[in-house]
CHARMM-style PDB file with segment names, atoms N, HN, CA, C and O in Angstrom:
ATOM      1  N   UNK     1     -14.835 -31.988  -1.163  1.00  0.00      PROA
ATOM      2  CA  UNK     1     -14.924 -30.818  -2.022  1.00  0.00      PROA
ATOM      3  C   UNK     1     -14.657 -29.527  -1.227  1.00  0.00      PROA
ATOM      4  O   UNK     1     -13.998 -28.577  -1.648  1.00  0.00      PROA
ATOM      5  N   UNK     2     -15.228 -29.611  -0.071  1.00  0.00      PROA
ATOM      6  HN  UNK     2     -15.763 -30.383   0.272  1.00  0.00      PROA
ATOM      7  CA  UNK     2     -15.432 -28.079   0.456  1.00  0.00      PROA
ATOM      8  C   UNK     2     -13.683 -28.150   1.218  1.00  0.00      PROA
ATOM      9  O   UNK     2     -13.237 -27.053   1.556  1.00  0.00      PROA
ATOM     10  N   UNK     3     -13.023 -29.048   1.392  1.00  0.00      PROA
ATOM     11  HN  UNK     3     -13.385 -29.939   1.118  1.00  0.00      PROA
ATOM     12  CA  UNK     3     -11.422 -28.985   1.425  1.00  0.00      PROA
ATOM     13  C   UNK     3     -10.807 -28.642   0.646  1.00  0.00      PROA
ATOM     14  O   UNK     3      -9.793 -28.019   0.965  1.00  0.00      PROA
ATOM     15  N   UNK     4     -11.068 -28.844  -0.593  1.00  0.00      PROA
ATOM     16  HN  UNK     4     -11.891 -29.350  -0.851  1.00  0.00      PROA
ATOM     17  CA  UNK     4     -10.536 -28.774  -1.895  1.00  0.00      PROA
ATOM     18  C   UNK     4     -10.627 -26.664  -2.102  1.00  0.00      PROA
ATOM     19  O   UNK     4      -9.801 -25.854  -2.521  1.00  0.00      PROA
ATOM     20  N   UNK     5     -11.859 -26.533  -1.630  1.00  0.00      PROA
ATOM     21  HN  UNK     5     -12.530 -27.191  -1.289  1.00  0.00      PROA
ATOM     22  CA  UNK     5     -11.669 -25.099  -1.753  1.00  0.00      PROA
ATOM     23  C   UNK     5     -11.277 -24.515  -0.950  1.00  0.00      PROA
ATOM     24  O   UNK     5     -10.791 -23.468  -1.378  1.00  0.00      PROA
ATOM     25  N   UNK     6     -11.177 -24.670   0.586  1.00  0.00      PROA
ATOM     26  HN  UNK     6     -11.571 -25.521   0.934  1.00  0.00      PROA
ATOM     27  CA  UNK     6      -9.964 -24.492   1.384  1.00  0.00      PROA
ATOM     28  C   UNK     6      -8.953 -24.295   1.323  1.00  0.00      PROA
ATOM     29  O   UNK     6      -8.399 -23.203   1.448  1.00  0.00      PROA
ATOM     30  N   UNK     7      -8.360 -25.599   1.060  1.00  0.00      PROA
ATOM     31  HN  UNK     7      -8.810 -26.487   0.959  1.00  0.00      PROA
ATOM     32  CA  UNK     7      -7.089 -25.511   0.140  1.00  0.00      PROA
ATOM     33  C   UNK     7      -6.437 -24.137  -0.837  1.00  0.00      PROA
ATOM     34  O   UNK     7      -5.393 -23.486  -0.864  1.00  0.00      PROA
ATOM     35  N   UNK     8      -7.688 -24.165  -1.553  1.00  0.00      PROA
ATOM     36  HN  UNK     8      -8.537 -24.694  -1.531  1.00  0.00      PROA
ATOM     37  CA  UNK     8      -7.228 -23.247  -2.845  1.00  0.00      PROA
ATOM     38  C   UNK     8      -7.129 -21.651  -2.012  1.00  0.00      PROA
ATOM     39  O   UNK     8      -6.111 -20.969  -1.893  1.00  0.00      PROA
ATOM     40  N   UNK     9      -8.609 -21.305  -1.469  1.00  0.00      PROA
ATOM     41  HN  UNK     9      -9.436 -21.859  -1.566  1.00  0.00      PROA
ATOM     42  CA  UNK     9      -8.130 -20.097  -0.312  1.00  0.00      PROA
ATOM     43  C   UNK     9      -6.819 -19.957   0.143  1.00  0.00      PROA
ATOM     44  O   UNK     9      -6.175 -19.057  -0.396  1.00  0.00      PROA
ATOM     45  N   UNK    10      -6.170 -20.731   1.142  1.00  0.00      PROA
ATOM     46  HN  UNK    10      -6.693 -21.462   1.580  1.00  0.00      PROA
ATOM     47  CA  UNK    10      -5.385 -20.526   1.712  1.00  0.00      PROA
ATOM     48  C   UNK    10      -3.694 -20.507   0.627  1.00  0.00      PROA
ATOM     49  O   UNK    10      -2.630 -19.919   0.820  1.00  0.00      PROA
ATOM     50  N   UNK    11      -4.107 -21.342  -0.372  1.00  0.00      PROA
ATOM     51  HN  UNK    11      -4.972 -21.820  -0.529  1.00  0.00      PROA
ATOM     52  CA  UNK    11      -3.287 -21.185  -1.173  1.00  0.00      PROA
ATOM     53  C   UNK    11      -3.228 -19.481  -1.953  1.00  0.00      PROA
ATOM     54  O   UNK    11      -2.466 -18.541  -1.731  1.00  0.00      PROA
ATOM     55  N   UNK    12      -4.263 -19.610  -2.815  1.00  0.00      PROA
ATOM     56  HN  UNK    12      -4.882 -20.374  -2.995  1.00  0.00      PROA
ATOM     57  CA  UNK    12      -4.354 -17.266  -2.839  1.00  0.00      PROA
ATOM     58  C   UNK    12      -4.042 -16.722  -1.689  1.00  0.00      PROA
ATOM     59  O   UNK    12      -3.472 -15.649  -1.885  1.00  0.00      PROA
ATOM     60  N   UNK    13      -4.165 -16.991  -0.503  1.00  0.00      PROA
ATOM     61  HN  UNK    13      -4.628 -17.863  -0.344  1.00  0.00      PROA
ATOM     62  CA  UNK    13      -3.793 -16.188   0.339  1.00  0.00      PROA
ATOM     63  C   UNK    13      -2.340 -16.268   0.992  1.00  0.00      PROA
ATOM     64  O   UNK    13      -1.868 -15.318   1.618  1.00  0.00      PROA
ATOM     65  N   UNK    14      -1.635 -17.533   0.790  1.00  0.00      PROA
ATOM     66  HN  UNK    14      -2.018 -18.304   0.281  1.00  0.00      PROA
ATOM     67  CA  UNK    14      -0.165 -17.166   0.649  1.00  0.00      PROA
ATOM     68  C   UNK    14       0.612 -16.459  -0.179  1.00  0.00      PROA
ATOM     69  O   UNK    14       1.471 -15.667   0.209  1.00  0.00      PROA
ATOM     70  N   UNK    15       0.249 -16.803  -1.793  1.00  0.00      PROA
ATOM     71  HN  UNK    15      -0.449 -17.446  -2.108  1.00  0.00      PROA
ATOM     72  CA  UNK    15       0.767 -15.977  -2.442  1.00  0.00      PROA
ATOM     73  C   UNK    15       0.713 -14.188  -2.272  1.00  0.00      PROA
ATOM     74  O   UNK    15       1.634 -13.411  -2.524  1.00  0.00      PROA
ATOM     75  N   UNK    16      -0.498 -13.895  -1.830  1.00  0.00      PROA
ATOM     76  HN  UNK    16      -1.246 -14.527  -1.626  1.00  0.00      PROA
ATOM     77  CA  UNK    16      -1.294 -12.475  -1.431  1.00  0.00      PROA
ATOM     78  C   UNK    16       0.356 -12.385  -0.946  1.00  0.00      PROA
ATOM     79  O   UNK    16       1.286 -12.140  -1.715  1.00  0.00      PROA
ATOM     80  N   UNK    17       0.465 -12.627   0.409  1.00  0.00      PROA
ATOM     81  HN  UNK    17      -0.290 -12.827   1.034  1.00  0.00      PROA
ATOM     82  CA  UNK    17       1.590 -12.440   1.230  1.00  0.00      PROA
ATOM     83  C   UNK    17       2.677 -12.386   0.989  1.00  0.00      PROA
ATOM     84  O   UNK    17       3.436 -11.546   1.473  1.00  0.00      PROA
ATOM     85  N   UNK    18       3.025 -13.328   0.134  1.00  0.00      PROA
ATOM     86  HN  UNK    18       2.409 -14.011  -0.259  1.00  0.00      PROA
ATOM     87  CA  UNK    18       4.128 -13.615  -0.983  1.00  0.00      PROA
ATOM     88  C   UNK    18       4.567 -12.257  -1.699  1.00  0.00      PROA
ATOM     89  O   UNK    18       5.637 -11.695  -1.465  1.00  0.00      PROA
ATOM     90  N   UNK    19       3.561 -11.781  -2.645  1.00  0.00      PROA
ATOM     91  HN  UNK    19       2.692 -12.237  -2.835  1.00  0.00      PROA
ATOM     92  CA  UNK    19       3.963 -10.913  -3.065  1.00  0.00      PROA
ATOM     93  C   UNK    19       3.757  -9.488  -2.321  1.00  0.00      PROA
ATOM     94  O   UNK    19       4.359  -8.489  -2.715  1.00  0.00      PROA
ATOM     95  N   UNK    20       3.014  -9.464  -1.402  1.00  0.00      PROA
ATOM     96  HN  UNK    20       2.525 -10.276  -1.082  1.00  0.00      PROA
ATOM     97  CA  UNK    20       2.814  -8.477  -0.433  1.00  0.00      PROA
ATOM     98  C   UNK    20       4.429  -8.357  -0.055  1.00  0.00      PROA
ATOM     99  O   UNK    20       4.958  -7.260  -0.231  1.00  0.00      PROA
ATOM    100  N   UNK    21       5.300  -9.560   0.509  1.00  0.00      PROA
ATOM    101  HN  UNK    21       4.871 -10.451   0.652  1.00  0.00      PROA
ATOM    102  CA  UNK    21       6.439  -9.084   0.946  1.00  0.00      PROA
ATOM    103  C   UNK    21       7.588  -9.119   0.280  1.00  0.00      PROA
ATOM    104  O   UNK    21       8.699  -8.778   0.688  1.00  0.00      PROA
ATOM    105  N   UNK    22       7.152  -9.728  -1.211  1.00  0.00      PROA
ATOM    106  HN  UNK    22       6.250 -10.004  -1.542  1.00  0.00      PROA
ATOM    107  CA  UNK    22       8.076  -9.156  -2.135  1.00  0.00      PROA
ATOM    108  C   UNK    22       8.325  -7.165  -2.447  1.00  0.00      PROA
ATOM    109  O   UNK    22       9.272  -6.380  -2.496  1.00  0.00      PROA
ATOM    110  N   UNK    23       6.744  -7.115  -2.594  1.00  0.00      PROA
ATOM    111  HN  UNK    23       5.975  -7.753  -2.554  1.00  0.00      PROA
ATOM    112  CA  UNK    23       6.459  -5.290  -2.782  1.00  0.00      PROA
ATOM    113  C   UNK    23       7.108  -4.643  -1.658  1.00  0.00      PROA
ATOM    114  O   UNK    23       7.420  -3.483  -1.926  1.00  0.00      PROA
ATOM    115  N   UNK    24       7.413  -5.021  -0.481  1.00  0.00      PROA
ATOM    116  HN  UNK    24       7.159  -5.964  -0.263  1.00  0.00      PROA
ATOM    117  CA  UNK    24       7.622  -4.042   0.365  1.00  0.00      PROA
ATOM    118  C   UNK    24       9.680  -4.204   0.208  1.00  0.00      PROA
ATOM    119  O   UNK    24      10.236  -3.117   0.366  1.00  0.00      PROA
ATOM    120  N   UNK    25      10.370  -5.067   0.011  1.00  0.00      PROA
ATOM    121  HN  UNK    25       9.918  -5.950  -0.117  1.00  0.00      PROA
ATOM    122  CA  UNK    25      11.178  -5.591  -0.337  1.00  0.00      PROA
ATOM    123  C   UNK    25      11.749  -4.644  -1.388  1.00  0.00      PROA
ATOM    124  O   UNK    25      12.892  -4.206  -1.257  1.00  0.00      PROA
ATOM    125  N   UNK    26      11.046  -4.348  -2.339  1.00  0.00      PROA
ATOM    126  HN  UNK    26      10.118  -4.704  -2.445  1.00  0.00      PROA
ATOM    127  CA  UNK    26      11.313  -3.513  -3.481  1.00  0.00      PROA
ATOM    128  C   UNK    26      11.522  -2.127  -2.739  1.00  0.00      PROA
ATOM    129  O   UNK    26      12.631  -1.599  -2.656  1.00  0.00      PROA
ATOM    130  N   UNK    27      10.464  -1.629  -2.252  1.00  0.00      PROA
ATOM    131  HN  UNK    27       9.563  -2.058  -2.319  1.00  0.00      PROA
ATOM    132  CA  UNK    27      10.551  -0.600  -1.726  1.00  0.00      PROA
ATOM    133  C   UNK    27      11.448   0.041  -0.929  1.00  0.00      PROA
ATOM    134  O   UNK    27      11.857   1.201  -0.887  1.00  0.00      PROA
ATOM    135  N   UNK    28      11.694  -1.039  -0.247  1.00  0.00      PROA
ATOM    136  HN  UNK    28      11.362  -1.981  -0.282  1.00  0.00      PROA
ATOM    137  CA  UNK    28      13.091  -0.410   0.562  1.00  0.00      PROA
ATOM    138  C   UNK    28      14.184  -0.603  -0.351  1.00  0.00      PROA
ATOM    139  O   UNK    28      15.070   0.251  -0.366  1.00  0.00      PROA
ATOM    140  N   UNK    29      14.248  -1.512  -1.049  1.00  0.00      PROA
ATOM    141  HN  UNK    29      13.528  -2.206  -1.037  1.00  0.00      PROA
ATOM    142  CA  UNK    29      15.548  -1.399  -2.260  1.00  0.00      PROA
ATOM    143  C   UNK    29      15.921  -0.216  -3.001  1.00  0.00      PROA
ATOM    144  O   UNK    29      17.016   0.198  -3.381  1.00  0.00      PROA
ATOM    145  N   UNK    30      14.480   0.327  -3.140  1.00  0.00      PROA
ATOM    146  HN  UNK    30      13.590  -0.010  -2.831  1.00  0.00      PROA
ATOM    147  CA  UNK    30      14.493   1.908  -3.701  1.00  0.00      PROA
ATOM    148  C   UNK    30      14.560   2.695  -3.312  1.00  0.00      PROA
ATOM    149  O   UNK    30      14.579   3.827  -3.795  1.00  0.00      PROA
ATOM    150  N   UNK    31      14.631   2.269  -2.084  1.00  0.00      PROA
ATOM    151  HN  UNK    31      14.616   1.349  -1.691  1.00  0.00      PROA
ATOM    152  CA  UNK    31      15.000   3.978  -0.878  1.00  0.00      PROA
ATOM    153  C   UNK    31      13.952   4.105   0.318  1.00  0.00      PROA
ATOM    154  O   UNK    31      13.911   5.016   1.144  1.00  0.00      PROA
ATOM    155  N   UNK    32      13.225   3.141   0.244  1.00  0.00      PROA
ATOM    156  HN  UNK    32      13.259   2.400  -0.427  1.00  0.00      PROA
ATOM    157  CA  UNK    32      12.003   3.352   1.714  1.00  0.00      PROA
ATOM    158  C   UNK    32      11.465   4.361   1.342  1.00  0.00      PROA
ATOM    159  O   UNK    32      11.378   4.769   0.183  1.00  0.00      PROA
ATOM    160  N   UNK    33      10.952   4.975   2.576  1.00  0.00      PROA
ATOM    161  HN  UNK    33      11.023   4.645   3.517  1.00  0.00      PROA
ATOM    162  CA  UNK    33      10.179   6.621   2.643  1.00  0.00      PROA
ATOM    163  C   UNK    33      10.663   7.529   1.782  1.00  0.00      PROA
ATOM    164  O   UNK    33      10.043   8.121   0.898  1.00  0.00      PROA
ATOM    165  N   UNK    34      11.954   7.628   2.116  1.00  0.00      PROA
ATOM    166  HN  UNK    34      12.457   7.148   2.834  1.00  0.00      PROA
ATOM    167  CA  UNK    34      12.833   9.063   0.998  1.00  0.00      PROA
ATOM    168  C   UNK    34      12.970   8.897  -0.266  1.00  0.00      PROA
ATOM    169  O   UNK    34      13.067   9.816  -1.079  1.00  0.00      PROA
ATOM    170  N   UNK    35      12.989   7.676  -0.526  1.00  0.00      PROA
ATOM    171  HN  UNK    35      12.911   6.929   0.135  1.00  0.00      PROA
ATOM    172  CA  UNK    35      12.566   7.528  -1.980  1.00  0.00      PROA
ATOM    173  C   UNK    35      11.223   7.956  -2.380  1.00  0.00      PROA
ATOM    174  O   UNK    35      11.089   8.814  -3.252  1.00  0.00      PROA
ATOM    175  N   UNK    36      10.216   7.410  -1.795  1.00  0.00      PROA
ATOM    176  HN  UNK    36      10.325   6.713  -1.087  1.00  0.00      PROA
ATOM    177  CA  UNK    36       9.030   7.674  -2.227  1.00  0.00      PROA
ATOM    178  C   UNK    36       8.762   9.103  -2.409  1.00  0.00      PROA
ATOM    179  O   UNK    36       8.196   9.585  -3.390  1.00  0.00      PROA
ATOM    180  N   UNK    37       9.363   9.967  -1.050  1.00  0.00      PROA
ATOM    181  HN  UNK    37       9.823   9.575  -0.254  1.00  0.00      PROA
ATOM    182  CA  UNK    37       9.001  11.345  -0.989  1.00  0.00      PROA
ATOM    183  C   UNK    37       9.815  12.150  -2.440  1.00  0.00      PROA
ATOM    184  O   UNK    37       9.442  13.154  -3.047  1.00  0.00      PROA
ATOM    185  N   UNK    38      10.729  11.493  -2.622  1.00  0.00      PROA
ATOM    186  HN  UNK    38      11.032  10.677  -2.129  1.00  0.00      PROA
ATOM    187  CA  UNK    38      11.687  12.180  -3.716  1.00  0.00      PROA
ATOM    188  C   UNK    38      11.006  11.694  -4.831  1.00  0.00      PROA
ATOM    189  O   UNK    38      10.972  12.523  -5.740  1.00  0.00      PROA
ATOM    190  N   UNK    39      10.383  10.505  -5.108  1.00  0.00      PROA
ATOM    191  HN  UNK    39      10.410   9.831  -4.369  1.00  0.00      PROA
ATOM    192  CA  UNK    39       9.673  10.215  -6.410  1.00  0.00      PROA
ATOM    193  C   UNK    39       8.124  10.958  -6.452  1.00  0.00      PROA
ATOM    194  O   UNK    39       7.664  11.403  -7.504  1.00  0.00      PROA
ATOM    195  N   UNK    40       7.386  11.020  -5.129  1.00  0.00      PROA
ATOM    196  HN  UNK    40       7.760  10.658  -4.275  1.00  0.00      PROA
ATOM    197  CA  UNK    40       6.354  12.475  -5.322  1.00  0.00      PROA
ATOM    198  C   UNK    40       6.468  13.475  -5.147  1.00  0.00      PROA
ATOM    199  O   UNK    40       5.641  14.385  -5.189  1.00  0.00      PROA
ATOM    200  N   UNK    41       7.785  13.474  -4.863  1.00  0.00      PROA
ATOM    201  HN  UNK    41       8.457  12.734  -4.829  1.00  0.00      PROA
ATOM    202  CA  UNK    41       7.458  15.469  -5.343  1.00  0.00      PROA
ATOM    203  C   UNK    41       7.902  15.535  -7.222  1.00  0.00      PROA
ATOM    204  O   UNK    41       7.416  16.343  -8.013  1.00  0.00      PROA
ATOM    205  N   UNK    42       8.542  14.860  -7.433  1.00  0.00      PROA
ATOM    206  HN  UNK    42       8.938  14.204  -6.790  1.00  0.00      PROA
ATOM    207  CA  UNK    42       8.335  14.983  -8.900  1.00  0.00      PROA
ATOM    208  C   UNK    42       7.295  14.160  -9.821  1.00  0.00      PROA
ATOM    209  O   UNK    42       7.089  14.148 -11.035  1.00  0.00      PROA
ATOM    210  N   UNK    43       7.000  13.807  -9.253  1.00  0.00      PROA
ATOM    211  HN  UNK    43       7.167  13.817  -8.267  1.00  0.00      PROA
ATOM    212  CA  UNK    43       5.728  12.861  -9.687  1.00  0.00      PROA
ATOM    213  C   UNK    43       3.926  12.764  -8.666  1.00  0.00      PROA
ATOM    214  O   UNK    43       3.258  11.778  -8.354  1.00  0.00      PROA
ATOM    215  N   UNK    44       3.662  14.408  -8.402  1.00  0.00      PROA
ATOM    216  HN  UNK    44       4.204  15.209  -8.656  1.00  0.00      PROA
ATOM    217  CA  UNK    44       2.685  14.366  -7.576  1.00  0.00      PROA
ATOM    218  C   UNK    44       1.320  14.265  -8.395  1.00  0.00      PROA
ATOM    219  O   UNK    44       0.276  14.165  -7.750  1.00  0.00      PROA
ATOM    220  N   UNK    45       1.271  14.294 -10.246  1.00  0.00      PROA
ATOM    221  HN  UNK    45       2.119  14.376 -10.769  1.00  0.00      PROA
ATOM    222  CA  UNK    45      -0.026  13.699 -10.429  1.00  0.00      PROA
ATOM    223  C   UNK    45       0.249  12.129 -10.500  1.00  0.00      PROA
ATOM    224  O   UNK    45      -0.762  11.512 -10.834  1.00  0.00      PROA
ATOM    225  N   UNK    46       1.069  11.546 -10.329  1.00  0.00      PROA
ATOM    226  HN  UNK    46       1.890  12.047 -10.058  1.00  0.00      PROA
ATOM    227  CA  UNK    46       0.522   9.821  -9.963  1.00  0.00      PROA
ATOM    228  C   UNK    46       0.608   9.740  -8.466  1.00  0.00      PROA
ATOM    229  O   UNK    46      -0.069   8.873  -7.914  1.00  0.00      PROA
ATOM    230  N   UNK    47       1.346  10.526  -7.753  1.00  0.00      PROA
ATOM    231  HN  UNK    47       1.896  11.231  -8.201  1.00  0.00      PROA
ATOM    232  CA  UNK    47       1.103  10.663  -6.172  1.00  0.00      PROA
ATOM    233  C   UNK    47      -0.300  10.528  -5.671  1.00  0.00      PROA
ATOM    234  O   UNK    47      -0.774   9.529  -5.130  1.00  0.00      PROA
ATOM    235  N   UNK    48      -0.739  11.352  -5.852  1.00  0.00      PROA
ATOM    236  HN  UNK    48      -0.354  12.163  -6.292  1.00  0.00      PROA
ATOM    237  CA  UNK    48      -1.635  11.775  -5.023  1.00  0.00      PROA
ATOM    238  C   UNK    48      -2.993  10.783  -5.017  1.00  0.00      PROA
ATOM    239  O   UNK    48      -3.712  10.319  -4.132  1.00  0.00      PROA
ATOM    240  N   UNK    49      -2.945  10.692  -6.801  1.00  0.00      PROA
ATOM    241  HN  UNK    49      -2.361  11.069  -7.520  1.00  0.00      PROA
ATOM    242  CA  UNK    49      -4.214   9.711  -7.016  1.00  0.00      PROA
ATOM    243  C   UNK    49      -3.712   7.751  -6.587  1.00  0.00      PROA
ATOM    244  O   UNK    49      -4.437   6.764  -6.718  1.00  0.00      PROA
ATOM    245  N   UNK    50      -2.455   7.801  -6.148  1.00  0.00      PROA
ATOM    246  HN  UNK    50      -1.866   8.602  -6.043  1.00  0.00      PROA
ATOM    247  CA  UNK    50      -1.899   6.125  -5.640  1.00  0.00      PROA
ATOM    248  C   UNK    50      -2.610   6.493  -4.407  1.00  0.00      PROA
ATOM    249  O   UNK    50      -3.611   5.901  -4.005  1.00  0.00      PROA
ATOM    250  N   UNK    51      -2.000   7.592  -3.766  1.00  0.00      PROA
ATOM    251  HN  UNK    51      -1.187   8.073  -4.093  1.00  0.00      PROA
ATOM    252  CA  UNK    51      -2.488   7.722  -2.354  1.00  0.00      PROA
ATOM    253  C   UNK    51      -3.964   7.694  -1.758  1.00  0.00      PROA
ATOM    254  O   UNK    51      -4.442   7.154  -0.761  1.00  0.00      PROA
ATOM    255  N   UNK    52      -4.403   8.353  -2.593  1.00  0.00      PROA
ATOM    256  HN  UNK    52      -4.015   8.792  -3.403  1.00  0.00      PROA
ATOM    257  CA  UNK    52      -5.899   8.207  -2.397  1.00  0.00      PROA
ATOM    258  C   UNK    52      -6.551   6.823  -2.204  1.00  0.00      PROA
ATOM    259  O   UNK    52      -7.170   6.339  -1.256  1.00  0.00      PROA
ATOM    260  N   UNK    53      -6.138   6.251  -3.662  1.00  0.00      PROA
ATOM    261  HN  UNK    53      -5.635   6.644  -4.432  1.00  0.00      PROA
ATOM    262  CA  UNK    53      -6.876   4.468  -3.556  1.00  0.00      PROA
ATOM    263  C   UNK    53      -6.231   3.752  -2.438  1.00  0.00      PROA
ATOM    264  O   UNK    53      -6.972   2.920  -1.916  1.00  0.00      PROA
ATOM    265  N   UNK    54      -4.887   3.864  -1.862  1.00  0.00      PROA
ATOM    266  HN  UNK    54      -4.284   4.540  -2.286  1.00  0.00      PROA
ATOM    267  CA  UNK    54      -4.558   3.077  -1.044  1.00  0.00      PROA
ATOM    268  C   UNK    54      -5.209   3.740   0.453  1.00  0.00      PROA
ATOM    269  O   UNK    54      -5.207   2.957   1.403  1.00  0.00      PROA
ATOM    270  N   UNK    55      -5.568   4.655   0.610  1.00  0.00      PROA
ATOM    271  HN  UNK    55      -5.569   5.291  -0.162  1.00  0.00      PROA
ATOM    272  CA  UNK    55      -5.995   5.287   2.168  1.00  0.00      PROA
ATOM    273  C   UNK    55      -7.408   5.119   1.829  1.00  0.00      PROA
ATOM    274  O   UNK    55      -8.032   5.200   2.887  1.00  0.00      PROA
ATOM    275  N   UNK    56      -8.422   4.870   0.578  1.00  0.00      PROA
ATOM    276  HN  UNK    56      -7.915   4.805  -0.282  1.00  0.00      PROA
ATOM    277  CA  UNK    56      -9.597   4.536   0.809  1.00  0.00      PROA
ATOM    278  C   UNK    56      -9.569   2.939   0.992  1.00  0.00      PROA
ATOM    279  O   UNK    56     -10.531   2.419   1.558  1.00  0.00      PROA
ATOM    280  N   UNK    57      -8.984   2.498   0.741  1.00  0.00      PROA
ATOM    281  HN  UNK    57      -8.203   2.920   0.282  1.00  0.00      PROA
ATOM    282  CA  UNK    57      -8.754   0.489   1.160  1.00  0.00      PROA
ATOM    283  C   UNK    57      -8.602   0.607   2.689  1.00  0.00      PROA
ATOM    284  O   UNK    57      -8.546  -0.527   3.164  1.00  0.00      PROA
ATOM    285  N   UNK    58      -8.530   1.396   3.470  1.00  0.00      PROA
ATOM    286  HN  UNK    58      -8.575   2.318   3.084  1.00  0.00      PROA
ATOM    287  CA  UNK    58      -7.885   1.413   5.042  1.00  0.00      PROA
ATOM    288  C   UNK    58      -9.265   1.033   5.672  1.00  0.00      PROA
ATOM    289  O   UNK    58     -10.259   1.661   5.306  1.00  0.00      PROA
ATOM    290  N   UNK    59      -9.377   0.034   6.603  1.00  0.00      PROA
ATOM    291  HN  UNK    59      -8.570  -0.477   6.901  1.00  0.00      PROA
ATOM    292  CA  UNK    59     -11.162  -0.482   6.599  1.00  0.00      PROA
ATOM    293  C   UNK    59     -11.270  -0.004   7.873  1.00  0.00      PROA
ATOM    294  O   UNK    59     -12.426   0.263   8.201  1.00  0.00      PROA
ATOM    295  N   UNK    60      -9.920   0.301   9.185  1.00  0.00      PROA
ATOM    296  HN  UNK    60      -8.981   0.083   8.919  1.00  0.00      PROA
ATOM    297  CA  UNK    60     -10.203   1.272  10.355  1.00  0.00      PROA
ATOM    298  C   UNK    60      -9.845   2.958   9.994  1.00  0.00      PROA
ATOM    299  O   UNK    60      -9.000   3.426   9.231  1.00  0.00      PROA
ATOM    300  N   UNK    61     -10.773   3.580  10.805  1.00  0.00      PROA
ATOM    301  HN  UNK    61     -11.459   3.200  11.426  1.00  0.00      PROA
ATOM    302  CA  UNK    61     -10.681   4.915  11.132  1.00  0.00      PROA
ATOM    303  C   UNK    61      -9.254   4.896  11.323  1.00  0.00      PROA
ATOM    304  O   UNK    61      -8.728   4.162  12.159  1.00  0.00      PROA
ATOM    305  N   UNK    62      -8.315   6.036  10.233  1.00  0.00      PROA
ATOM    306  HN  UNK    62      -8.742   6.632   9.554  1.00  0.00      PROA
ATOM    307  CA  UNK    62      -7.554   6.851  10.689  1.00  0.00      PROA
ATOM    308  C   UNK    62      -7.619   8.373  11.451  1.00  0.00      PROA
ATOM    309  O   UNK    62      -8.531   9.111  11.824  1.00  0.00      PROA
ATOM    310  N   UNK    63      -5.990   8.423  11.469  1.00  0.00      PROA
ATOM    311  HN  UNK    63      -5.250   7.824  11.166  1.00  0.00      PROA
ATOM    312  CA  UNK    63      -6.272   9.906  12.193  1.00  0.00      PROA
ATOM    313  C   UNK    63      -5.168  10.588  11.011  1.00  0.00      PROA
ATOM    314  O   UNK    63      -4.090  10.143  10.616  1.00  0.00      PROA
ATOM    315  N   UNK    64      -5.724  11.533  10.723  1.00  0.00      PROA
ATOM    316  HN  UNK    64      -6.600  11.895  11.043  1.00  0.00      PROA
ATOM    317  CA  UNK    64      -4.695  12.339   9.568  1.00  0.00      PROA
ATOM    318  C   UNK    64      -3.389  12.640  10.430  1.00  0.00      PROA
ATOM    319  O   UNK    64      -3.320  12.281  11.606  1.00  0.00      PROA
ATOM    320  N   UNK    65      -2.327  13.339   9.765  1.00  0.00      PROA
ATOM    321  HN  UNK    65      -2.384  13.631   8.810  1.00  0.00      PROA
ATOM    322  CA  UNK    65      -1.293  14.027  11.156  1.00  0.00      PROA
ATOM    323  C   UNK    65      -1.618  15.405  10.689  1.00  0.00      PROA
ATOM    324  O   UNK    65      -2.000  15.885   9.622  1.00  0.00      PROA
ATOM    325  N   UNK    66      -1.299  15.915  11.990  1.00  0.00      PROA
ATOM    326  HN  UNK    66      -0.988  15.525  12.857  1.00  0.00      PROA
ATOM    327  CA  UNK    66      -1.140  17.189  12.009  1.00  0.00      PROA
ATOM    328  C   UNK    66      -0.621  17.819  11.201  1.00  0.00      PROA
ATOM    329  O   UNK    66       0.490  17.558  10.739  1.00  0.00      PROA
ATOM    330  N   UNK    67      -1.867  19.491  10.633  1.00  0.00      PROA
ATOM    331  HN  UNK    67      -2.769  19.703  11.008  1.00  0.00      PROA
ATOM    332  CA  UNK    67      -1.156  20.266   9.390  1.00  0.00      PROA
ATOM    333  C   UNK    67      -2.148  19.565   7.966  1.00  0.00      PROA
ATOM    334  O   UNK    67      -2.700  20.158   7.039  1.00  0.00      PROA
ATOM    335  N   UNK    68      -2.079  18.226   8.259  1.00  0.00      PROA
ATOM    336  HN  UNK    68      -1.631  17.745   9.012  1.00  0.00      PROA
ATOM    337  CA  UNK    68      -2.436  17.768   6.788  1.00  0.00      PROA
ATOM    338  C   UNK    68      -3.269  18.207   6.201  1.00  0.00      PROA
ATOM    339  O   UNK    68      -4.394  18.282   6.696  1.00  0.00      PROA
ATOM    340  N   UNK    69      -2.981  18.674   4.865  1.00  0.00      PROA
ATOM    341  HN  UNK    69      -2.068  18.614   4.463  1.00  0.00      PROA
ATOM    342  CA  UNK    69      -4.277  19.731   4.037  1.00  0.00      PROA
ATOM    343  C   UNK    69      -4.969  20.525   4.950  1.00  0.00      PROA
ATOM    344  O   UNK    69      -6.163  20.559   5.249  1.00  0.00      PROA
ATOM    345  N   UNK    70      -3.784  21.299   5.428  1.00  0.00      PROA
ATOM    346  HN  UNK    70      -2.814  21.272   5.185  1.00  0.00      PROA
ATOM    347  CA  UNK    70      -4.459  22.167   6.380  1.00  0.00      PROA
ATOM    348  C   UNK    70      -4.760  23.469   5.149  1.00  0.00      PROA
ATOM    349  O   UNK    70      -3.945  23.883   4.324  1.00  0.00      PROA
ATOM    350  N   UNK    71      -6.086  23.891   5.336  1.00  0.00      PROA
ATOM    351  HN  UNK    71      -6.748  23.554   6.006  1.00  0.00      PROA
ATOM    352  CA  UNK    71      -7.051  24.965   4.728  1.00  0.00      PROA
ATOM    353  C   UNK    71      -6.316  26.063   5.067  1.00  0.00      PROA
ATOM    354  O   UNK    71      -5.726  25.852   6.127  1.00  0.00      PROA
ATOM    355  N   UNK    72      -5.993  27.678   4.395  1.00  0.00      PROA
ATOM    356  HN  UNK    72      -6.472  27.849   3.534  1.00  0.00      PROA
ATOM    357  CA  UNK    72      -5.312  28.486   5.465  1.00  0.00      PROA
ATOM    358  C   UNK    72      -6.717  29.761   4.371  1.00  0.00      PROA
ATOM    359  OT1 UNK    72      -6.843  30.947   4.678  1.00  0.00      PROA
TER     360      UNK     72
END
């Protein structure tokens, strides 16, 4: 039994990957980075709030870059 759910783990977790490297696949089909940057600047209320949920999923300490939401 406890193989049997093994199994099934590692099975969700290929697909995870699967489509993990399907998504990134797309992305560069659409233009990589410059696409993205060209689809948020016209699209910065779904920007900002994608960005958010994906940089709170980040489970190590980042470092912002320089400038970022810099206060003036």
């Amino acid at each position: 039994m406890k193989n049997i759910s093994k199994n099934k783990n590692l099975e969700n977790h290929n697909r995870f990957l699967s489509l993990k490297e399907s998504f990134l696949e797309a992305f560069e089909a659409i233009g990589g980075t410059k696409g993205l940057v060209e689809w948020a600047k016209k699209n910065p209320d779904k920007f900002y709030p994608m960005a958010v949920r994906i940089l709170l999923k980040e489970t190590k300490p980042f470092k912002l870059p320089a400038g970022f939401m810099r206060m003036s």
